[in-house]
PDBQT receptor file of N, H, CA, C and O in Angstrom, charges set to zero:
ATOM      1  N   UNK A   1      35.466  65.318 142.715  1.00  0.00    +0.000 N 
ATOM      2  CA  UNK A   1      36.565  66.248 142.823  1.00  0.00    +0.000 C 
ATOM      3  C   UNK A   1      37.852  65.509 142.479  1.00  0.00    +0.000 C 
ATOM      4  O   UNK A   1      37.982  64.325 142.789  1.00  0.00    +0.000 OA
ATOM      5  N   UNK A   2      38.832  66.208 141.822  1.00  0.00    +0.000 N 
ATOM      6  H   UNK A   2      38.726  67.170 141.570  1.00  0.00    +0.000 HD
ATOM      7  CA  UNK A   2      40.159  65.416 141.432  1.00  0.00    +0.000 C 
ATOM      8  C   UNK A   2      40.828  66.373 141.345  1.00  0.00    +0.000 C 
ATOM      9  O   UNK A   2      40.540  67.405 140.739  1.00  0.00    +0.000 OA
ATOM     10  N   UNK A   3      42.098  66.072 142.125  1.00  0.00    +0.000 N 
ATOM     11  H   UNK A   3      42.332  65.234 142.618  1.00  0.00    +0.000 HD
ATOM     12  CA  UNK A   3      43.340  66.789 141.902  1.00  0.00    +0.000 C 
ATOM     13  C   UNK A   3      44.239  66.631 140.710  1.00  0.00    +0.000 C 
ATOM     14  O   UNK A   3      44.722  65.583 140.281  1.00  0.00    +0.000 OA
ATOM     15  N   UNK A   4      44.422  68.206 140.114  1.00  0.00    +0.000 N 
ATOM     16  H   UNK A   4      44.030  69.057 140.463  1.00  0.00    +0.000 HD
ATOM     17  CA  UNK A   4      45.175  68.007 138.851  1.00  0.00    +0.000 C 
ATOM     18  C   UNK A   4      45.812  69.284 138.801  1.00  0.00    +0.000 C 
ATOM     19  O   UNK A   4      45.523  70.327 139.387  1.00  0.00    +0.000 OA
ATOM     20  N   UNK A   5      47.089  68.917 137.684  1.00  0.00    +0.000 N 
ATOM     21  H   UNK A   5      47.325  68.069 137.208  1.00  0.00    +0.000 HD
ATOM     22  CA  UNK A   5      48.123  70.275 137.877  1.00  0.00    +0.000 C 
ATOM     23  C   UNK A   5      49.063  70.295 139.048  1.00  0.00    +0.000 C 
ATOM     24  O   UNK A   5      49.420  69.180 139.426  1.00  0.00    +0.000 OA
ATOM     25  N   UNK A   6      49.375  70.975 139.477  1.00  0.00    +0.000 N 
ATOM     26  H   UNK A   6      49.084  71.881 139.170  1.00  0.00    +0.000 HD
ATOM     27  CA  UNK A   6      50.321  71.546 139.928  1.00  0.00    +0.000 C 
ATOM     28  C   UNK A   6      50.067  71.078 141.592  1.00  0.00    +0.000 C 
ATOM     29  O   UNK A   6      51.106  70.783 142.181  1.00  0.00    +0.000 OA
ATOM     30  N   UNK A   7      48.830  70.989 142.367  1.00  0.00    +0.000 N 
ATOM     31  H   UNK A   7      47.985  71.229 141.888  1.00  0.00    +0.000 HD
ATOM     32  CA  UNK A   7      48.425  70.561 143.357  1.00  0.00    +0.000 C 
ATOM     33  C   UNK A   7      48.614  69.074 143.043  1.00  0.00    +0.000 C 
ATOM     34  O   UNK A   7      49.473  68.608 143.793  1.00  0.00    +0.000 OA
ATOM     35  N   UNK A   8      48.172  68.271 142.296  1.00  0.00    +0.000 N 
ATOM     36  H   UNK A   8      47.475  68.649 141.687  1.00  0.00    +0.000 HD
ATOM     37  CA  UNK A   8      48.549  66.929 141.989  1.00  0.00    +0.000 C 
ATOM     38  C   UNK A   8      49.704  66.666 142.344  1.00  0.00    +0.000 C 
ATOM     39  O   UNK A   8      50.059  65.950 143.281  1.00  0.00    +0.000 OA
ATOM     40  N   UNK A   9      50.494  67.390 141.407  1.00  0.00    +0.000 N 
ATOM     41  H   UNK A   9      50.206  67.972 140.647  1.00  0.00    +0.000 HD
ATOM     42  CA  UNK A   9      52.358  67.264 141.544  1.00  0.00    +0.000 C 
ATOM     43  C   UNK A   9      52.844  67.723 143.239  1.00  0.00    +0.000 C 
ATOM     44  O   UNK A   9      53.720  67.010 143.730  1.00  0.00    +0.000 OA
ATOM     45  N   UNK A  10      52.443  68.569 143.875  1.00  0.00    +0.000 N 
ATOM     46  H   UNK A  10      51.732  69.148 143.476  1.00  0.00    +0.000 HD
ATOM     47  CA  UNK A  10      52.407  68.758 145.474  1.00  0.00    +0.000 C 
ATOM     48  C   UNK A  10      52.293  67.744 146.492  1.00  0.00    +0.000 C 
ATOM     49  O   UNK A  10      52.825  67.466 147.567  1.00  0.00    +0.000 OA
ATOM     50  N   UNK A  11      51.321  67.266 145.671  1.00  0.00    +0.000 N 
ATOM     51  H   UNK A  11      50.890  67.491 144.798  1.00  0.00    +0.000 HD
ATOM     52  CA  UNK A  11      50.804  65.981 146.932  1.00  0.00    +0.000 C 
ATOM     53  C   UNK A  11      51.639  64.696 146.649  1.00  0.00    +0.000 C 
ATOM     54  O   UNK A  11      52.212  63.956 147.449  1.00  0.00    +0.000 OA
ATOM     55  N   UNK A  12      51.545  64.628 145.198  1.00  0.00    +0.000 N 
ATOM     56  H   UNK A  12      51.079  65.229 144.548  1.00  0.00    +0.000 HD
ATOM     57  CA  UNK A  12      52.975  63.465 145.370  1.00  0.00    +0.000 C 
ATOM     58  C   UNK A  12      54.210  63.590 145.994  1.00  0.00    +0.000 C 
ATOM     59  O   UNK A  12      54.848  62.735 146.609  1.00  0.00    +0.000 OA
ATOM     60  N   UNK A  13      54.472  64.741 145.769  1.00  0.00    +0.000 N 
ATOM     61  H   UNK A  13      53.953  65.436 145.269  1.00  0.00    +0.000 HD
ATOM     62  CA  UNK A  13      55.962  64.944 146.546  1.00  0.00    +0.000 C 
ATOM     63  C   UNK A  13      56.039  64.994 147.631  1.00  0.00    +0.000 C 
ATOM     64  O   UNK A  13      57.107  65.045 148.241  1.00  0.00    +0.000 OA
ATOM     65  N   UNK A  14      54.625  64.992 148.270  1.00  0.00    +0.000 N 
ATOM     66  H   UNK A  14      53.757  64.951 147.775  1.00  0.00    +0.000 HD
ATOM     67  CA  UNK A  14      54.802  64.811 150.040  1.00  0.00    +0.000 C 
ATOM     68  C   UNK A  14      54.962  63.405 150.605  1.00  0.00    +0.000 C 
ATOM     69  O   UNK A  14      54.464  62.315 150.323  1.00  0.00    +0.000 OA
ATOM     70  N   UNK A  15      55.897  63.862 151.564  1.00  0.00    +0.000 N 
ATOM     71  H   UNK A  15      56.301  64.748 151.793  1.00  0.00    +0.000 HD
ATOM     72  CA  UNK A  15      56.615  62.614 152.515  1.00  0.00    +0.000 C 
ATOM     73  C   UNK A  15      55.209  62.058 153.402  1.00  0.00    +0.000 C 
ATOM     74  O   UNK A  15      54.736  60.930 153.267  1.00  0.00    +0.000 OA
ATOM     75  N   UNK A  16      54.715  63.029 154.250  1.00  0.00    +0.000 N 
ATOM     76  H   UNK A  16      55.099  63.946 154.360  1.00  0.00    +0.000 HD
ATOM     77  CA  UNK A  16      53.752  61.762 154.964  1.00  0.00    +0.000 C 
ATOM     78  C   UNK A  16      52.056  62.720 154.395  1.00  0.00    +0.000 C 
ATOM     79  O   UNK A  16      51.805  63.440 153.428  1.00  0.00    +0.000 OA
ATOM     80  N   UNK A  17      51.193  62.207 155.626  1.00  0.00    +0.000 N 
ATOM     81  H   UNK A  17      51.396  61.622 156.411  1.00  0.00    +0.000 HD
ATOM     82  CA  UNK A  17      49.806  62.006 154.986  1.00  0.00    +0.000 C 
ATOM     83  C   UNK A  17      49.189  63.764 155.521  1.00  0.00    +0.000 C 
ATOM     84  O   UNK A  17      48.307  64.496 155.073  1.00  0.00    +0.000 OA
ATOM     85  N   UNK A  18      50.016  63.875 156.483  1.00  0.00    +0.000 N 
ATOM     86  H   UNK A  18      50.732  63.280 156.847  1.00  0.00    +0.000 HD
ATOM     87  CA  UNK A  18      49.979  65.208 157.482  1.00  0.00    +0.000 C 
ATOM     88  C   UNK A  18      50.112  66.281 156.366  1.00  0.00    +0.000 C 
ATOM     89  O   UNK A  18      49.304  67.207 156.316  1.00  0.00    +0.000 OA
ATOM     90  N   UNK A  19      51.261  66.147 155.350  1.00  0.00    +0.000 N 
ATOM     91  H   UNK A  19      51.918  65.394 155.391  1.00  0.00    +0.000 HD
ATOM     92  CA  UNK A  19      51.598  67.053 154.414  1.00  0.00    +0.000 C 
ATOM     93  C   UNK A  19      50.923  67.526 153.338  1.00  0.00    +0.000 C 
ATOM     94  O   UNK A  19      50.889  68.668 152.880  1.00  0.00    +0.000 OA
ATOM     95  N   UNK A  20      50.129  66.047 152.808  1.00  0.00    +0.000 N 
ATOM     96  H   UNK A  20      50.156  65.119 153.180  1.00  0.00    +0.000 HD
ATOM     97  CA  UNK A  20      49.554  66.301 151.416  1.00  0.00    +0.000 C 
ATOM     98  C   UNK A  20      48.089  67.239 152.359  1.00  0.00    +0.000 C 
ATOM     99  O   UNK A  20      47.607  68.314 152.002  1.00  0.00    +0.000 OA
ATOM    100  N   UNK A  21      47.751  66.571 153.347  1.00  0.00    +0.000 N 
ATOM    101  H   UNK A  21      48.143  65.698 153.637  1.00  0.00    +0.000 HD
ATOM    102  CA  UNK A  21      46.508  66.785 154.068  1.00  0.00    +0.000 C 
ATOM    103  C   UNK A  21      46.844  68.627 154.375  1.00  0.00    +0.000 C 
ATOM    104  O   UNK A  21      45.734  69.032 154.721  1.00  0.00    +0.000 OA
ATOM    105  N   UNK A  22      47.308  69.209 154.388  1.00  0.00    +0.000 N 
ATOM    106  H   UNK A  22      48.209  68.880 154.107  1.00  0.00    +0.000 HD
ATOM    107  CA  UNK A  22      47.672  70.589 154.724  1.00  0.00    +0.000 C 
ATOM    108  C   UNK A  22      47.939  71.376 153.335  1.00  0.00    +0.000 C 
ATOM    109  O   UNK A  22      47.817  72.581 153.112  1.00  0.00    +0.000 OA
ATOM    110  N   UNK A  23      48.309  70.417 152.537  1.00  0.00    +0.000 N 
ATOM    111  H   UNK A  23      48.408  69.438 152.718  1.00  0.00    +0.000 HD
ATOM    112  CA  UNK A  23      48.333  71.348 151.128  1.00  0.00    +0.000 C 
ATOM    113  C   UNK A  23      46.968  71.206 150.678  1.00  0.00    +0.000 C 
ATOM    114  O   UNK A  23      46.538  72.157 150.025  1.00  0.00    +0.000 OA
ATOM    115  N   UNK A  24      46.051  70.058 150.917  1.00  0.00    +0.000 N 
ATOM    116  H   UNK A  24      46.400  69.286 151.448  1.00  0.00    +0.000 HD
ATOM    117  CA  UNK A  24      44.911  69.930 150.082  1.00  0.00    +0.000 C 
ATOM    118  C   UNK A  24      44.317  71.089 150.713  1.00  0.00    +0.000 C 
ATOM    119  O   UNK A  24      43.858  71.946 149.957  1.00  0.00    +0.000 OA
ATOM    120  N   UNK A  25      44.236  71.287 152.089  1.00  0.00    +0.000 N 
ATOM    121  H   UNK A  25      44.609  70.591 152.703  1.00  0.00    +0.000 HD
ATOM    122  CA  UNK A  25      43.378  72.024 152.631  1.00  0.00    +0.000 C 
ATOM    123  C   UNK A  25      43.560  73.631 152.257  1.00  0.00    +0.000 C 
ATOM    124  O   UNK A  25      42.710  74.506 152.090  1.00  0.00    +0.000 OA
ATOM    125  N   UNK A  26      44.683  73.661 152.207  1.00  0.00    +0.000 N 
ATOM    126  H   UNK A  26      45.374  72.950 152.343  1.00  0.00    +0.000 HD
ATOM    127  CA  UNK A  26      45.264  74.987 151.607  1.00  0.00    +0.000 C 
ATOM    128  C   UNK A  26      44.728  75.561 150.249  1.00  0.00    +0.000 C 
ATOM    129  O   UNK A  26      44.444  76.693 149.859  1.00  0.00    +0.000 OA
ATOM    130  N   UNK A  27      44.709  74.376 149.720  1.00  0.00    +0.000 N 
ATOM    131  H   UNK A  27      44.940  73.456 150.037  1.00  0.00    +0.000 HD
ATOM    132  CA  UNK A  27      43.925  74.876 148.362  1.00  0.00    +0.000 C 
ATOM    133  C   UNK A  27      42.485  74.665 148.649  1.00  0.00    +0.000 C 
ATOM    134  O   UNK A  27      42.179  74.151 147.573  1.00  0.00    +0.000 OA
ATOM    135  N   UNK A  28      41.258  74.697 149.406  1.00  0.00    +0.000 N 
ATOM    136  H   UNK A  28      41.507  75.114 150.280  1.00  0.00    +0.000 HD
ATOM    137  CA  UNK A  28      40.184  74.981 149.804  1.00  0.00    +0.000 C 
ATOM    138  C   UNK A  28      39.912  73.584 150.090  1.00  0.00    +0.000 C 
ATOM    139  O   UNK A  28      39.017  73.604 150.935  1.00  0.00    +0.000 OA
ATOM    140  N   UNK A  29      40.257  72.227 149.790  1.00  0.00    +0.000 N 
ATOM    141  H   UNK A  29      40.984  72.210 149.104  1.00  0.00    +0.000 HD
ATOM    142  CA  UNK A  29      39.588  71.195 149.800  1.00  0.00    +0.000 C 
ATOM    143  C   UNK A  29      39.670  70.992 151.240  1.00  0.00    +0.000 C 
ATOM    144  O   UNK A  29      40.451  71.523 152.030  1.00  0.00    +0.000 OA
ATOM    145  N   UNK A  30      38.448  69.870 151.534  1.00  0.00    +0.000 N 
ATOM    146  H   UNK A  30      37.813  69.439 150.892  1.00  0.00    +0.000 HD
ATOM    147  CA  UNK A  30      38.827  69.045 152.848  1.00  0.00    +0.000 C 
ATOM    148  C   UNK A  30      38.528  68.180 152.850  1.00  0.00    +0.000 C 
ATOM    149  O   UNK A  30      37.303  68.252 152.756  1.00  0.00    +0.000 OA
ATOM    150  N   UNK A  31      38.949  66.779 152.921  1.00  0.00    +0.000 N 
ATOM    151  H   UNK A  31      39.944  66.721 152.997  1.00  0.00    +0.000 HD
ATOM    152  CA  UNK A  31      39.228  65.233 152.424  1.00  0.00    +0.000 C 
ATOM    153  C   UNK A  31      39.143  64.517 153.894  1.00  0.00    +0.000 C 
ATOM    154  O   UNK A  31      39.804  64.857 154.875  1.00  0.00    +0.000 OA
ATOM    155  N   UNK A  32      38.324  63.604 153.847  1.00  0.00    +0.000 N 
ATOM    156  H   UNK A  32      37.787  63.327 153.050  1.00  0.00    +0.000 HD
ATOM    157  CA  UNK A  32      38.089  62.775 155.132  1.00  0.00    +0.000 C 
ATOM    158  C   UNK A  32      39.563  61.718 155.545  1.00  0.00    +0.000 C 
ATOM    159  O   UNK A  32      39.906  61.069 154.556  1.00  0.00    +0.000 OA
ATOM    160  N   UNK A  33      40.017  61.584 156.188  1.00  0.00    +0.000 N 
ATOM    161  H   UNK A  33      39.739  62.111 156.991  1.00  0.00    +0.000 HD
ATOM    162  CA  UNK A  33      40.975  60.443 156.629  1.00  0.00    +0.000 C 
ATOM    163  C   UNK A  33      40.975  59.293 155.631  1.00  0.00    +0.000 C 
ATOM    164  O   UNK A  33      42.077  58.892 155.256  1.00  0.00    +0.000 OA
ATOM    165  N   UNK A  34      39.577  58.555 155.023  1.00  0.00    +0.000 N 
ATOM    166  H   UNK A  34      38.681  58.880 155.327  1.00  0.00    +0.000 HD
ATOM    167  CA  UNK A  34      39.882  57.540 154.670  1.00  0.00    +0.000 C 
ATOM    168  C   UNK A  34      40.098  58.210 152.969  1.00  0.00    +0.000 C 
ATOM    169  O   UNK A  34      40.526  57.589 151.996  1.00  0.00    +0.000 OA
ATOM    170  N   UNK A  35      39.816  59.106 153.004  1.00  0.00    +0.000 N 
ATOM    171  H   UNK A  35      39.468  59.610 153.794  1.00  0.00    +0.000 HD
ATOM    172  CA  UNK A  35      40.145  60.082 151.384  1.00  0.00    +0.000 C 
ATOM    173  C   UNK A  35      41.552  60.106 151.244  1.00  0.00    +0.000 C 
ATOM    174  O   UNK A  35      42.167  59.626 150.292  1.00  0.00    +0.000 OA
ATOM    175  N   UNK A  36      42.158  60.815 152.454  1.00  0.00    +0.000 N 
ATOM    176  H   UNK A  36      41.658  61.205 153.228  1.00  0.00    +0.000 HD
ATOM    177  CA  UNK A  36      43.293  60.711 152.507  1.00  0.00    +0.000 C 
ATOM    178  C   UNK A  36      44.649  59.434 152.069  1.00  0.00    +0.000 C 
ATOM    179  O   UNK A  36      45.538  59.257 151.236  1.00  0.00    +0.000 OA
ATOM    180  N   UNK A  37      44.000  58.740 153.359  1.00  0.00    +0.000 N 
ATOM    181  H   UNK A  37      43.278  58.883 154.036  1.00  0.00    +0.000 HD
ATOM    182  CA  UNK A  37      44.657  57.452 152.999  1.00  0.00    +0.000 C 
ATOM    183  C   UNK A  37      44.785  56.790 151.635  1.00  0.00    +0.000 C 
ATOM    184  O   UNK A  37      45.715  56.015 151.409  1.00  0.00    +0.000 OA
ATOM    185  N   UNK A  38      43.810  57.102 150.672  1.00  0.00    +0.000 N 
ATOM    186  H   UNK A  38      43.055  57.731 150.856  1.00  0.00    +0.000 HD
ATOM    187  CA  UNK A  38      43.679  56.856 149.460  1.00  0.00    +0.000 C 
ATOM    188  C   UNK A  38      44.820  57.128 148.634  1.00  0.00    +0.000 C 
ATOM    189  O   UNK A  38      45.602  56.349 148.086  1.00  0.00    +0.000 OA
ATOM    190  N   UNK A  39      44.747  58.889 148.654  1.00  0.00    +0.000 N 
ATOM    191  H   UNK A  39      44.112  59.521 149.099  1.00  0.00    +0.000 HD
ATOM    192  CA  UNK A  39      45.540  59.716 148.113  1.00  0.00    +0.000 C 
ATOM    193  C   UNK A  39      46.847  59.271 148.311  1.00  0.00    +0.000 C 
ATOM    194  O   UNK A  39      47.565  59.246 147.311  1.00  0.00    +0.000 OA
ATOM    195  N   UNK A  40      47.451  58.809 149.693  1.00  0.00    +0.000 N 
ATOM    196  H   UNK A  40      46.867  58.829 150.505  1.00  0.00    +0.000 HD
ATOM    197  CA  UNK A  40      48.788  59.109 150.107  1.00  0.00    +0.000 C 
ATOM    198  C   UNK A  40      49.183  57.515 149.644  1.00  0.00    +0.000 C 
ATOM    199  O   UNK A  40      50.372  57.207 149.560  1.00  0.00    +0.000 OA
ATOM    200  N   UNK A  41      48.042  56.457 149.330  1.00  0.00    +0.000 N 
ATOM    201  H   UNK A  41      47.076  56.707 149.398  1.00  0.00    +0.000 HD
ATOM    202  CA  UNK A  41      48.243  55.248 148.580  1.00  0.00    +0.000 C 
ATOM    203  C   UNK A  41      48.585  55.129 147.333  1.00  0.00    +0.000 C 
ATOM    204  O   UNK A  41      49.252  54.215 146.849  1.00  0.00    +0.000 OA
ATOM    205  N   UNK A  42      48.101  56.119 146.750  1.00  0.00    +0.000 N 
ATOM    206  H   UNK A  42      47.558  56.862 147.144  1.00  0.00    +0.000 HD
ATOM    207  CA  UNK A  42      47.799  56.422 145.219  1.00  0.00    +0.000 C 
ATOM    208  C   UNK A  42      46.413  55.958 144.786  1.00  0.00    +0.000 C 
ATOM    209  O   UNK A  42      45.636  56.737 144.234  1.00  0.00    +0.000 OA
ATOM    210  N   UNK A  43      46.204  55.091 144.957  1.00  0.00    +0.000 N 
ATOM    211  H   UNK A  43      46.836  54.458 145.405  1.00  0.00    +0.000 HD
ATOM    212  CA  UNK A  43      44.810  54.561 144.449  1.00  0.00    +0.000 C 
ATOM    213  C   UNK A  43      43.520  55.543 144.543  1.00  0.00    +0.000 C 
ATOM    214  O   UNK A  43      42.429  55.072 144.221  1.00  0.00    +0.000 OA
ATOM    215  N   UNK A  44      43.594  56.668 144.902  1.00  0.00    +0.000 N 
ATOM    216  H   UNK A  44      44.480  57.051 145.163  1.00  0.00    +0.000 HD
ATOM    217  CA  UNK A  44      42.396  57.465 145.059  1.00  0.00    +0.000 C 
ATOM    218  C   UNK A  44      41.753  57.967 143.535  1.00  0.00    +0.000 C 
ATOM    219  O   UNK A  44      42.596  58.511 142.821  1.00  0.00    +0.000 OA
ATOM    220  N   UNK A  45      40.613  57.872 143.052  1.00  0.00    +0.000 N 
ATOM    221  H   UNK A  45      39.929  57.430 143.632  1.00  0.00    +0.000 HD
ATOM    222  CA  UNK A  45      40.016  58.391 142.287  1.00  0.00    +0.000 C 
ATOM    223  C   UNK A  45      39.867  59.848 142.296  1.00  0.00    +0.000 C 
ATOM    224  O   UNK A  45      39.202  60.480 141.474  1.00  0.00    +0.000 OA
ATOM    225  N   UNK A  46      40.563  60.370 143.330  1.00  0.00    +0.000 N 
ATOM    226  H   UNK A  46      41.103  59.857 143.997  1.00  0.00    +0.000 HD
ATOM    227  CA  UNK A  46      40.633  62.209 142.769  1.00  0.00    +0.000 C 
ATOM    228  C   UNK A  46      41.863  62.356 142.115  1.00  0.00    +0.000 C 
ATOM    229  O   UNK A  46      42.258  63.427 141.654  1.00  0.00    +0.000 OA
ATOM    230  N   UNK A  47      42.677  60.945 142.051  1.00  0.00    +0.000 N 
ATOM    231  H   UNK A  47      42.357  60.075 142.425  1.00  0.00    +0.000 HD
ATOM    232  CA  UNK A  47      43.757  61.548 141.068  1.00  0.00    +0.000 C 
ATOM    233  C   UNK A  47      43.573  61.560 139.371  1.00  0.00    +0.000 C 
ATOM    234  O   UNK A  47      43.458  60.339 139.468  1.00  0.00    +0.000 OA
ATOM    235  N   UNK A  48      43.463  61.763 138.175  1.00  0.00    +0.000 N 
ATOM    236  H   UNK A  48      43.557  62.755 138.096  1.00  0.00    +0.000 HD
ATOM    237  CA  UNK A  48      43.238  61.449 137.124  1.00  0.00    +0.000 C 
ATOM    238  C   UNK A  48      43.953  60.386 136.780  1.00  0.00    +0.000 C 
ATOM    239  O   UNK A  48      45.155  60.348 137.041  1.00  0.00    +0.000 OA
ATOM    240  N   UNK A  49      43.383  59.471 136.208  1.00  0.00    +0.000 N 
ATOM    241  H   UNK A  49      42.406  59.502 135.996  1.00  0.00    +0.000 HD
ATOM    242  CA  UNK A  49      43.923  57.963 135.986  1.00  0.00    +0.000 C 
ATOM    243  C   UNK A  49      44.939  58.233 134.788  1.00  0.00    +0.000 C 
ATOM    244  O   UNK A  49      45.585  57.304 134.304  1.00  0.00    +0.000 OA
TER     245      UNK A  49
């Protein structure tokens, strides 16, 4: 699974991990803590390289 578009651009613009984690979910996903942490690192492989 990888976030792209417009949800991509969402989650970067979020300030903490609480935020992106409430938009992902919003858009149907649900991402484990250490998924998260990834994401809010950048380094996660659901982002497109």
């Amino acid at each position: 699974m990888k976030l792209v578009g417009e949800l991509k651009e969402k989650v970067e613009k979020t300030e903490t991990k609480e935020e992106a984690k409430e938009l992902i979910k919003k858009a149907g996903m649900d991402l484990t803590d250490e998924e998260m942490d990834e994401v809010s690192g950048g380094k996660s492989p659901i982002f497109d390289p």
